[in-house]
C-alpha positions as CSV (number, residue, x, y, z in Angstrom):
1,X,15.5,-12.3,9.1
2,X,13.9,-10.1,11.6
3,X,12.3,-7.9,8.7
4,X,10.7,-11.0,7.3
5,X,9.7,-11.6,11.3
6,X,7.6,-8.6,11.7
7,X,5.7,-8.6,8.6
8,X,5.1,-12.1,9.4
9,X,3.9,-11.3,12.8
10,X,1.9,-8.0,11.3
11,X,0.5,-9.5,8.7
12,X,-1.0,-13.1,9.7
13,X,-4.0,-14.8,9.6
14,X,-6.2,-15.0,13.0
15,X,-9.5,-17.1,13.3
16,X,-12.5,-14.2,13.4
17,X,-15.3,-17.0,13.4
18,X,-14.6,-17.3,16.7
19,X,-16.4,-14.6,19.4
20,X,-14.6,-12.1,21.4
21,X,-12.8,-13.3,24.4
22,X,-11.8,-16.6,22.9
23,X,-8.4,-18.0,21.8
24,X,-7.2,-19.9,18.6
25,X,-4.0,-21.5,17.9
26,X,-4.8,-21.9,14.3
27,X,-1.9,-21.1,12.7
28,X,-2.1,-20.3,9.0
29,X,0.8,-19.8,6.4
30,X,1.6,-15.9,6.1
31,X,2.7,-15.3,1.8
32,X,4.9,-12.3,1.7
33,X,5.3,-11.4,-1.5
34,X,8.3,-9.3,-3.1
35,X,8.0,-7.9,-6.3
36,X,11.6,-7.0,-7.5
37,X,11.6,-3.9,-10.0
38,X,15.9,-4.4,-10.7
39,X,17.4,-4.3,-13.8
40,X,17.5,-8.6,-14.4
41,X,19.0,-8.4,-18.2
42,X,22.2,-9.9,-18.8
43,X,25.2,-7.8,-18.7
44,X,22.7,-4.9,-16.6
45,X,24.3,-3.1,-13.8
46,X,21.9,-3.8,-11.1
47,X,21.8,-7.8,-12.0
48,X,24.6,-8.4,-8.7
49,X,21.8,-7.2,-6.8
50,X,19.2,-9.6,-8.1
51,X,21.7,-12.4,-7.4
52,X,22.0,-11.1,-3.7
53,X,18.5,-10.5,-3.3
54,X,17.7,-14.3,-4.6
55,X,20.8,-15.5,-2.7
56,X,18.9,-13.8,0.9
57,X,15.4,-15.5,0.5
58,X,16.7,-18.8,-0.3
59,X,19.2,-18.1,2.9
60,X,16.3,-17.1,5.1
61,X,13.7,-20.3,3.7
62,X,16.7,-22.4,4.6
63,X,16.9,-21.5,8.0
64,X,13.7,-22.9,8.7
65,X,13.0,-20.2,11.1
66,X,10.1,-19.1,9.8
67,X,8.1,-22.4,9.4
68,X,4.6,-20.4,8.8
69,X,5.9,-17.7,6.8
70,X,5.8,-18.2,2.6
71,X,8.3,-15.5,0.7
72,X,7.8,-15.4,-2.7
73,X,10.1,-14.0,-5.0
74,X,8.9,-12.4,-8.7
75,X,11.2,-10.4,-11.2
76,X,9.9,-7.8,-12.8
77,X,11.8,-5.4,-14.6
78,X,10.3,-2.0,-14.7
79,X,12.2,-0.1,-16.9
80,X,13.2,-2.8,-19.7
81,X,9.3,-3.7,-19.7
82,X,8.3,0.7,-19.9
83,X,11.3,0.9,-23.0
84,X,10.2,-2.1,-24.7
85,X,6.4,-2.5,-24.2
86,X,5.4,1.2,-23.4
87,X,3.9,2.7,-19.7
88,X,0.4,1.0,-20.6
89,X,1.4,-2.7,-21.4
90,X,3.9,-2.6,-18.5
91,X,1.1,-1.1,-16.2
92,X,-0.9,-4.6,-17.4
93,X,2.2,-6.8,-16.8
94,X,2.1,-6.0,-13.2
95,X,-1.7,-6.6,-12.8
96,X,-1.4,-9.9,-14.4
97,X,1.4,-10.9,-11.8
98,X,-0.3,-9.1,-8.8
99,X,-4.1,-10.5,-9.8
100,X,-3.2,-14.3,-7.9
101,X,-1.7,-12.4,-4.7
102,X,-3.7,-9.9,-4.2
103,X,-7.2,-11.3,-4.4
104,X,-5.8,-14.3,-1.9
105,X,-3.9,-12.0,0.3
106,X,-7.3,-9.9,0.5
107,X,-8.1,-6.6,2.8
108,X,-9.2,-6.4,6.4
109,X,-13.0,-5.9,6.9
110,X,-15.0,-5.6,10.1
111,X,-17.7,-2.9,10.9
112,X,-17.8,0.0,14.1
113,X,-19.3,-0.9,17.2
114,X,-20.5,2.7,18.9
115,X,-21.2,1.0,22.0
116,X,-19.0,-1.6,23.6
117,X,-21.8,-3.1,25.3
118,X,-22.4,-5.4,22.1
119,X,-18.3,-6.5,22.3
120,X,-19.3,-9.6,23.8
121,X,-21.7,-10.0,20.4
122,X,-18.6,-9.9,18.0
123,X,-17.8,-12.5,16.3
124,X,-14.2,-11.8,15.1
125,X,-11.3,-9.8,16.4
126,X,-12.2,-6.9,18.6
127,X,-10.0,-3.1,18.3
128,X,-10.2,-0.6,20.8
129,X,-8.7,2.1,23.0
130,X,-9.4,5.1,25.2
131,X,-8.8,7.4,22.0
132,X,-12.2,6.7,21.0
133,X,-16.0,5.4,21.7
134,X,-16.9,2.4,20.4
135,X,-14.7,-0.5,19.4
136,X,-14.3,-2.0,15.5
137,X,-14.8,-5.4,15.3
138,X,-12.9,-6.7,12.0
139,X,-14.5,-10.0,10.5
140,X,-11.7,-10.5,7.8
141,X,-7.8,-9.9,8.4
142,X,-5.5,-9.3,5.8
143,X,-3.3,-12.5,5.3
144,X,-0.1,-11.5,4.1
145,X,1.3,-8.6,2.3
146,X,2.8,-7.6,-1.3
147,X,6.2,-5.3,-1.2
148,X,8.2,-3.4,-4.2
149,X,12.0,-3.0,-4.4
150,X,14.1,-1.5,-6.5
151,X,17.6,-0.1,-6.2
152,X,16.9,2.7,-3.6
153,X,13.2,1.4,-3.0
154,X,12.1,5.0,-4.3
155,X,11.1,5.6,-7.9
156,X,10.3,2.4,-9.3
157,X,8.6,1.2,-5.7
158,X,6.9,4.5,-5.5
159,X,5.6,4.1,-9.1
160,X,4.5,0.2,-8.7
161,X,3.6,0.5,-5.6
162,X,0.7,2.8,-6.9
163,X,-0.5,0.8,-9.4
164,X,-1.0,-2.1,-7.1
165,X,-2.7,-0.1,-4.7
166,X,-4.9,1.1,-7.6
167,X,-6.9,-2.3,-7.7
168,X,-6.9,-2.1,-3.9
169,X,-8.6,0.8,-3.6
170,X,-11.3,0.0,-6.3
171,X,-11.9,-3.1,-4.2
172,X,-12.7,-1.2,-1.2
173,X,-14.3,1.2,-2.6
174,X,-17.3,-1.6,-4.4
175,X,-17.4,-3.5,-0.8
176,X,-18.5,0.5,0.9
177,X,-21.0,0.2,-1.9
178,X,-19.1,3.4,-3.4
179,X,-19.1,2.7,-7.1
180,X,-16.1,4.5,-9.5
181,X,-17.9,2.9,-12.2
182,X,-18.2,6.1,-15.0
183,X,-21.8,6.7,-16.9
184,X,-19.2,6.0,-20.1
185,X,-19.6,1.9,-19.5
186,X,-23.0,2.0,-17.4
187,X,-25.0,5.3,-18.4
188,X,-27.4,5.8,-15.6
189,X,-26.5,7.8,-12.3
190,X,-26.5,6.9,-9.0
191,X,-29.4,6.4,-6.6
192,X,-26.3,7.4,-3.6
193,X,-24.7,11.0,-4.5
194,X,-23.1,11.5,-1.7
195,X,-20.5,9.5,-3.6
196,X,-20.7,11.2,-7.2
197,X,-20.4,7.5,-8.2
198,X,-22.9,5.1,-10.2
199,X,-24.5,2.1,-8.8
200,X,-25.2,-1.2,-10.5
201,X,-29.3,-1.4,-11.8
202,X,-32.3,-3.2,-10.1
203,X,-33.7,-6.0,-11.8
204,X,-37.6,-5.3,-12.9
205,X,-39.9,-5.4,-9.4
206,X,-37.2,-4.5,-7.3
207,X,-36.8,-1.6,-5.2
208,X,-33.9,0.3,-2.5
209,X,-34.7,1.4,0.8
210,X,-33.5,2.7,3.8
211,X,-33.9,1.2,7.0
212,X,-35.7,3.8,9.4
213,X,-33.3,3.0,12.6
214,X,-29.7,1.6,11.4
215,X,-30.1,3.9,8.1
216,X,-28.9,0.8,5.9
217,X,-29.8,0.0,2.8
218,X,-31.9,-2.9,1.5
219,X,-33.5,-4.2,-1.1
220,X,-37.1,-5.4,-1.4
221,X,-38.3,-7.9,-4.5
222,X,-42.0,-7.0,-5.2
223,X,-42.1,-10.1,-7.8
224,X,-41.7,-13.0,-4.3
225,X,-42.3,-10.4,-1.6
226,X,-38.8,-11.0,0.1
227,X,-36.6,-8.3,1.3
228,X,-32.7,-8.6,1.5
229,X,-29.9,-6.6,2.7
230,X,-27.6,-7.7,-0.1
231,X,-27.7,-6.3,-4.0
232,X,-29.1,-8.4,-6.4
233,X,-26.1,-7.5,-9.0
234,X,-23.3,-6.7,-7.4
235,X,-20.2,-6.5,-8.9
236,X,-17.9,-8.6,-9.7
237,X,-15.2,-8.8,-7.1
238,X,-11.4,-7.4,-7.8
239,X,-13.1,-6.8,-11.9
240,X,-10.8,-4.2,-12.4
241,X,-7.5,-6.7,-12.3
242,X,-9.3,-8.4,-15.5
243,X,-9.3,-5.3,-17.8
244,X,-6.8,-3.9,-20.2
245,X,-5.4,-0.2,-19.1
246,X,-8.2,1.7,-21.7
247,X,-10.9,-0.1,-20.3
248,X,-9.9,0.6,-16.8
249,X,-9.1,4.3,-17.9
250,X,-12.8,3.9,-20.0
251,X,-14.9,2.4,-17.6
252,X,-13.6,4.2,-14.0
253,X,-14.4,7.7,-12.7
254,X,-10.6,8.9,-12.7
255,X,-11.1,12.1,-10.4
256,X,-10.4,9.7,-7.3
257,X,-7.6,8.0,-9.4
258,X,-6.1,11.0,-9.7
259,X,-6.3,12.5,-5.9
260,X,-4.7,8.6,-5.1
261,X,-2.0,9.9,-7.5
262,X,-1.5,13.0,-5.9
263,X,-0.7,11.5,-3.0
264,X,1.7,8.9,-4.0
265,X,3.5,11.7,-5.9
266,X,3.7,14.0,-2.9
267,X,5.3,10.9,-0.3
268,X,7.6,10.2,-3.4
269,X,9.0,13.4,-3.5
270,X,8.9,13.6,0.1
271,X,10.7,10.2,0.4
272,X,13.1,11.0,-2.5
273,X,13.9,14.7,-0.7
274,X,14.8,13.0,2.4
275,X,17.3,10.2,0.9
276,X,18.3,11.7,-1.9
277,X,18.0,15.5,-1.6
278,X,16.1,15.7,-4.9
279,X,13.0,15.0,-6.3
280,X,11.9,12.1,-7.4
281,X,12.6,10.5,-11.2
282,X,10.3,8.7,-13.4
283,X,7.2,10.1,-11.3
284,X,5.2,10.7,-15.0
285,X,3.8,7.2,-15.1
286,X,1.4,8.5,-12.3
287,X,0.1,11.0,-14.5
288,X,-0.7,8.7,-17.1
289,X,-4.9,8.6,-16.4
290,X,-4.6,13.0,-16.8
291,X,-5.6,14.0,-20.0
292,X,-2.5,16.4,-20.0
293,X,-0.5,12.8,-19.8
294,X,1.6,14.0,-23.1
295,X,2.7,17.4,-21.5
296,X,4.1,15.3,-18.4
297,X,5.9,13.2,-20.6
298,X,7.5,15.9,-22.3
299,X,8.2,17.5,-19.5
300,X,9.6,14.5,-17.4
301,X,12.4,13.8,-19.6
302,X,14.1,16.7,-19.0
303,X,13.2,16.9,-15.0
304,X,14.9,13.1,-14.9
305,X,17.6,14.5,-16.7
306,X,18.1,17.6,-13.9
307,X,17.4,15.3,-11.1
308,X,19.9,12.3,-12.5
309,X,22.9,15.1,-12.7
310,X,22.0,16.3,-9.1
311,X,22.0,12.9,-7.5
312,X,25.3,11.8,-9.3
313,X,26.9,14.9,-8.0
314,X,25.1,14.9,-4.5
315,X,26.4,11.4,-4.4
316,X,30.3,12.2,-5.2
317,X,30.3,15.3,-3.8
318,X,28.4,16.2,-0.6
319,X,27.4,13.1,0.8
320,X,29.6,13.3,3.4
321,X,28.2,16.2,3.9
322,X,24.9,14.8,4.6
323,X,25.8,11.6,6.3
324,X,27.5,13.4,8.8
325,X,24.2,16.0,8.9
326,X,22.2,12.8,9.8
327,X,24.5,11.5,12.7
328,X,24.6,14.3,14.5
329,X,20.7,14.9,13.7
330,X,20.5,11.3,15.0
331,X,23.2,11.6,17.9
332,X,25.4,9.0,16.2
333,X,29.3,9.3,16.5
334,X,29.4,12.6,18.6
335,X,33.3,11.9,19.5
336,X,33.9,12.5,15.8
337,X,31.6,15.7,14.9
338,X,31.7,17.1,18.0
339,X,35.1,15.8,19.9
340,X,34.7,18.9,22.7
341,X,31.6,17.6,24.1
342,X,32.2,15.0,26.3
343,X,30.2,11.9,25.9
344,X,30.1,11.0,30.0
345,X,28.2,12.8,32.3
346,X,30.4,15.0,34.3
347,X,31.1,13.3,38.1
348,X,30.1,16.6,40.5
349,X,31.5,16.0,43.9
350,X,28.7,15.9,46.5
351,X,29.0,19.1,48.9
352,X,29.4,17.0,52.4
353,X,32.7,15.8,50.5
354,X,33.9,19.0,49.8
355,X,36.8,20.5,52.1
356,X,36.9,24.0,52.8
357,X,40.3,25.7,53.8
């Protein structure tokens, strides 16, 4: 219950059309979303803990407790869906269920103020602290959030977890006006290379400029004489969720795909190291955009192999071993590691009390 309290709490919805200073009481209905990577088939070892998992949101909607709060509960079984449909058609099957949450969850948005003079000009909600100049005023907050489970919340979540921040990042990437849009689909370059990116075409009679104080771009429309700050074409918000995984792989410049990639694959070993004491399993599926892709693959069968054996031994073995490493890491049950030390602070008799023969 008090899990589903703080994401609730981190994760709602506040009024930014209102200026800077102002209350709201608006209160808006927070969707937390739990995607649940178990094994679900009948007769599966992992099903009890569907049934649990099902059996603890229905317990915690019941309660009433959390009265602006909406969990939502979808089954999606990772590995049956990879052995039966293949890495590409599961990868699909995920966007298709993440696609409704996602766009209406959305992303924070705001801009950076480098002078809090203009905080009083904000209309939205207003960050800042004596870490840094300025202040961020964010005009959009993030209503909710998506989560991945799995057995040990490590390989599977790591894995989907990617994937659905894959469409994420696209997203913010097309609303910083950074295109990952390859020359393959578009074939012209972009006007912007800081990025390395490509940027979506002017109609005929339009033309980009730069604005000689703020720097930012706008358009201006020889054919009516108007100027605007916003793109005549932009792109089609959250596109990406739409297209099949060779069109995404097609039509996106991968090398960012595939630093994103290397980061999830770093915390996952990282994660997996600090739980498990191995590396973690199933970590190929990140590869999959790498033109090597078939080497992982091979590879990966026999590292999940390795890493299985080490686990089921770790597990039987030596994880006593490492529990007891943590407590006393963490402090916990010192009378039982360490029963010399005493756990009270030792009573010292002050000196006036002291007699002296």
């Amino acid at each position: 219950m008090q899990y589903y309290q703080r994401l609730s709490t981190r994760y709602d919805t506040r009024n930014l059309s209102i200026r800077a200073g102002e209350n709201s009481n608006r209160k808006a209905l927070v969707p937390v979303v739990c995607i649940n990577l178990l094994r679900n088939g009948e007769g599966k070892s992992e099903c009890i803990l569907v049934q649990h998992f099902e059996e603890s949101l229905n317990f915690i909607r019941s309660t009433g407790k959390l009265p602006y709060t909406r969990v939502h509960l979808i089954n999606y079984d990772w590995h049956a869906s990879v052995k039966l449909k293949g890495e590409q058609q599961t990868i699909e099957g995920l966007w298709k269920l993440l696609k409704a949450p996602t766009i209406s969850i959305g992303i924070s948005e705001g801009d950076y103020l480098p002078s809090r003079q203009r905080i009083n000009d904000c209309r939205g909600e207003v960050i800042c602290n004596d870490d840094f100049e300025g202040a961020f005023c964010l005009r959009t907050h993030q209503n909710g959030t998506v989560r991945f489970n799995c057995a040990d919340s490590l390989d599977r979540t790591n894995a989907a977890s990617f994937f659905g921040c894959l469409q994420v990042f696209t997203e913010q990437c097309r609303r910083l006006g950074i295109s990952l849009d390859s020359d393959a689909a578009l074939g012209y370059l972009s006007m912007n290379n800081n990025y390395g990116g490509y940027t979506a075409p002017l109609p005929p009679g339009w033309e980009k400029r730069s604005d000689a104080v703020t720097g930012k771009t706008y358009f201006i429309d020889h054919n009516t004489r108007t100027t605007t700050w916003t793109h005549p074409c932009p792109d089609k918000p959250w596109k990406r969720f739409d297209m099949a995984f060779e069109e995404f792989k097609r039509s996106t410049i991968l090398s960012p795909i595939s630093q994103l990639a290397d980061l999830f694959l770093l915390a996952g070993d990282i994660h997996a190291t600090l739980y498990t004491g191995s590396k973690a399993m199933h970590s190929q599926i990140l590869n999959i955009f790498n033109e090597d892709t078939g080497k992982f693959k091979q590879f990966s069968a026999a590292q999940n192999m390795k890493i299985t054996l080490q686990r089921r031994y770790k597990n039987a073995i030596v994880d006593s071993s490492r529990q007891k490493q943590l407590e006393m890491f963490l402090g916990m049950r010192l009378f039982k590691h360490l029963p010399s030390i005493s756990l009270q602070p030792l009573h010292v008799c002050e000196l006036s009390t002291v007699k002296v023969n």
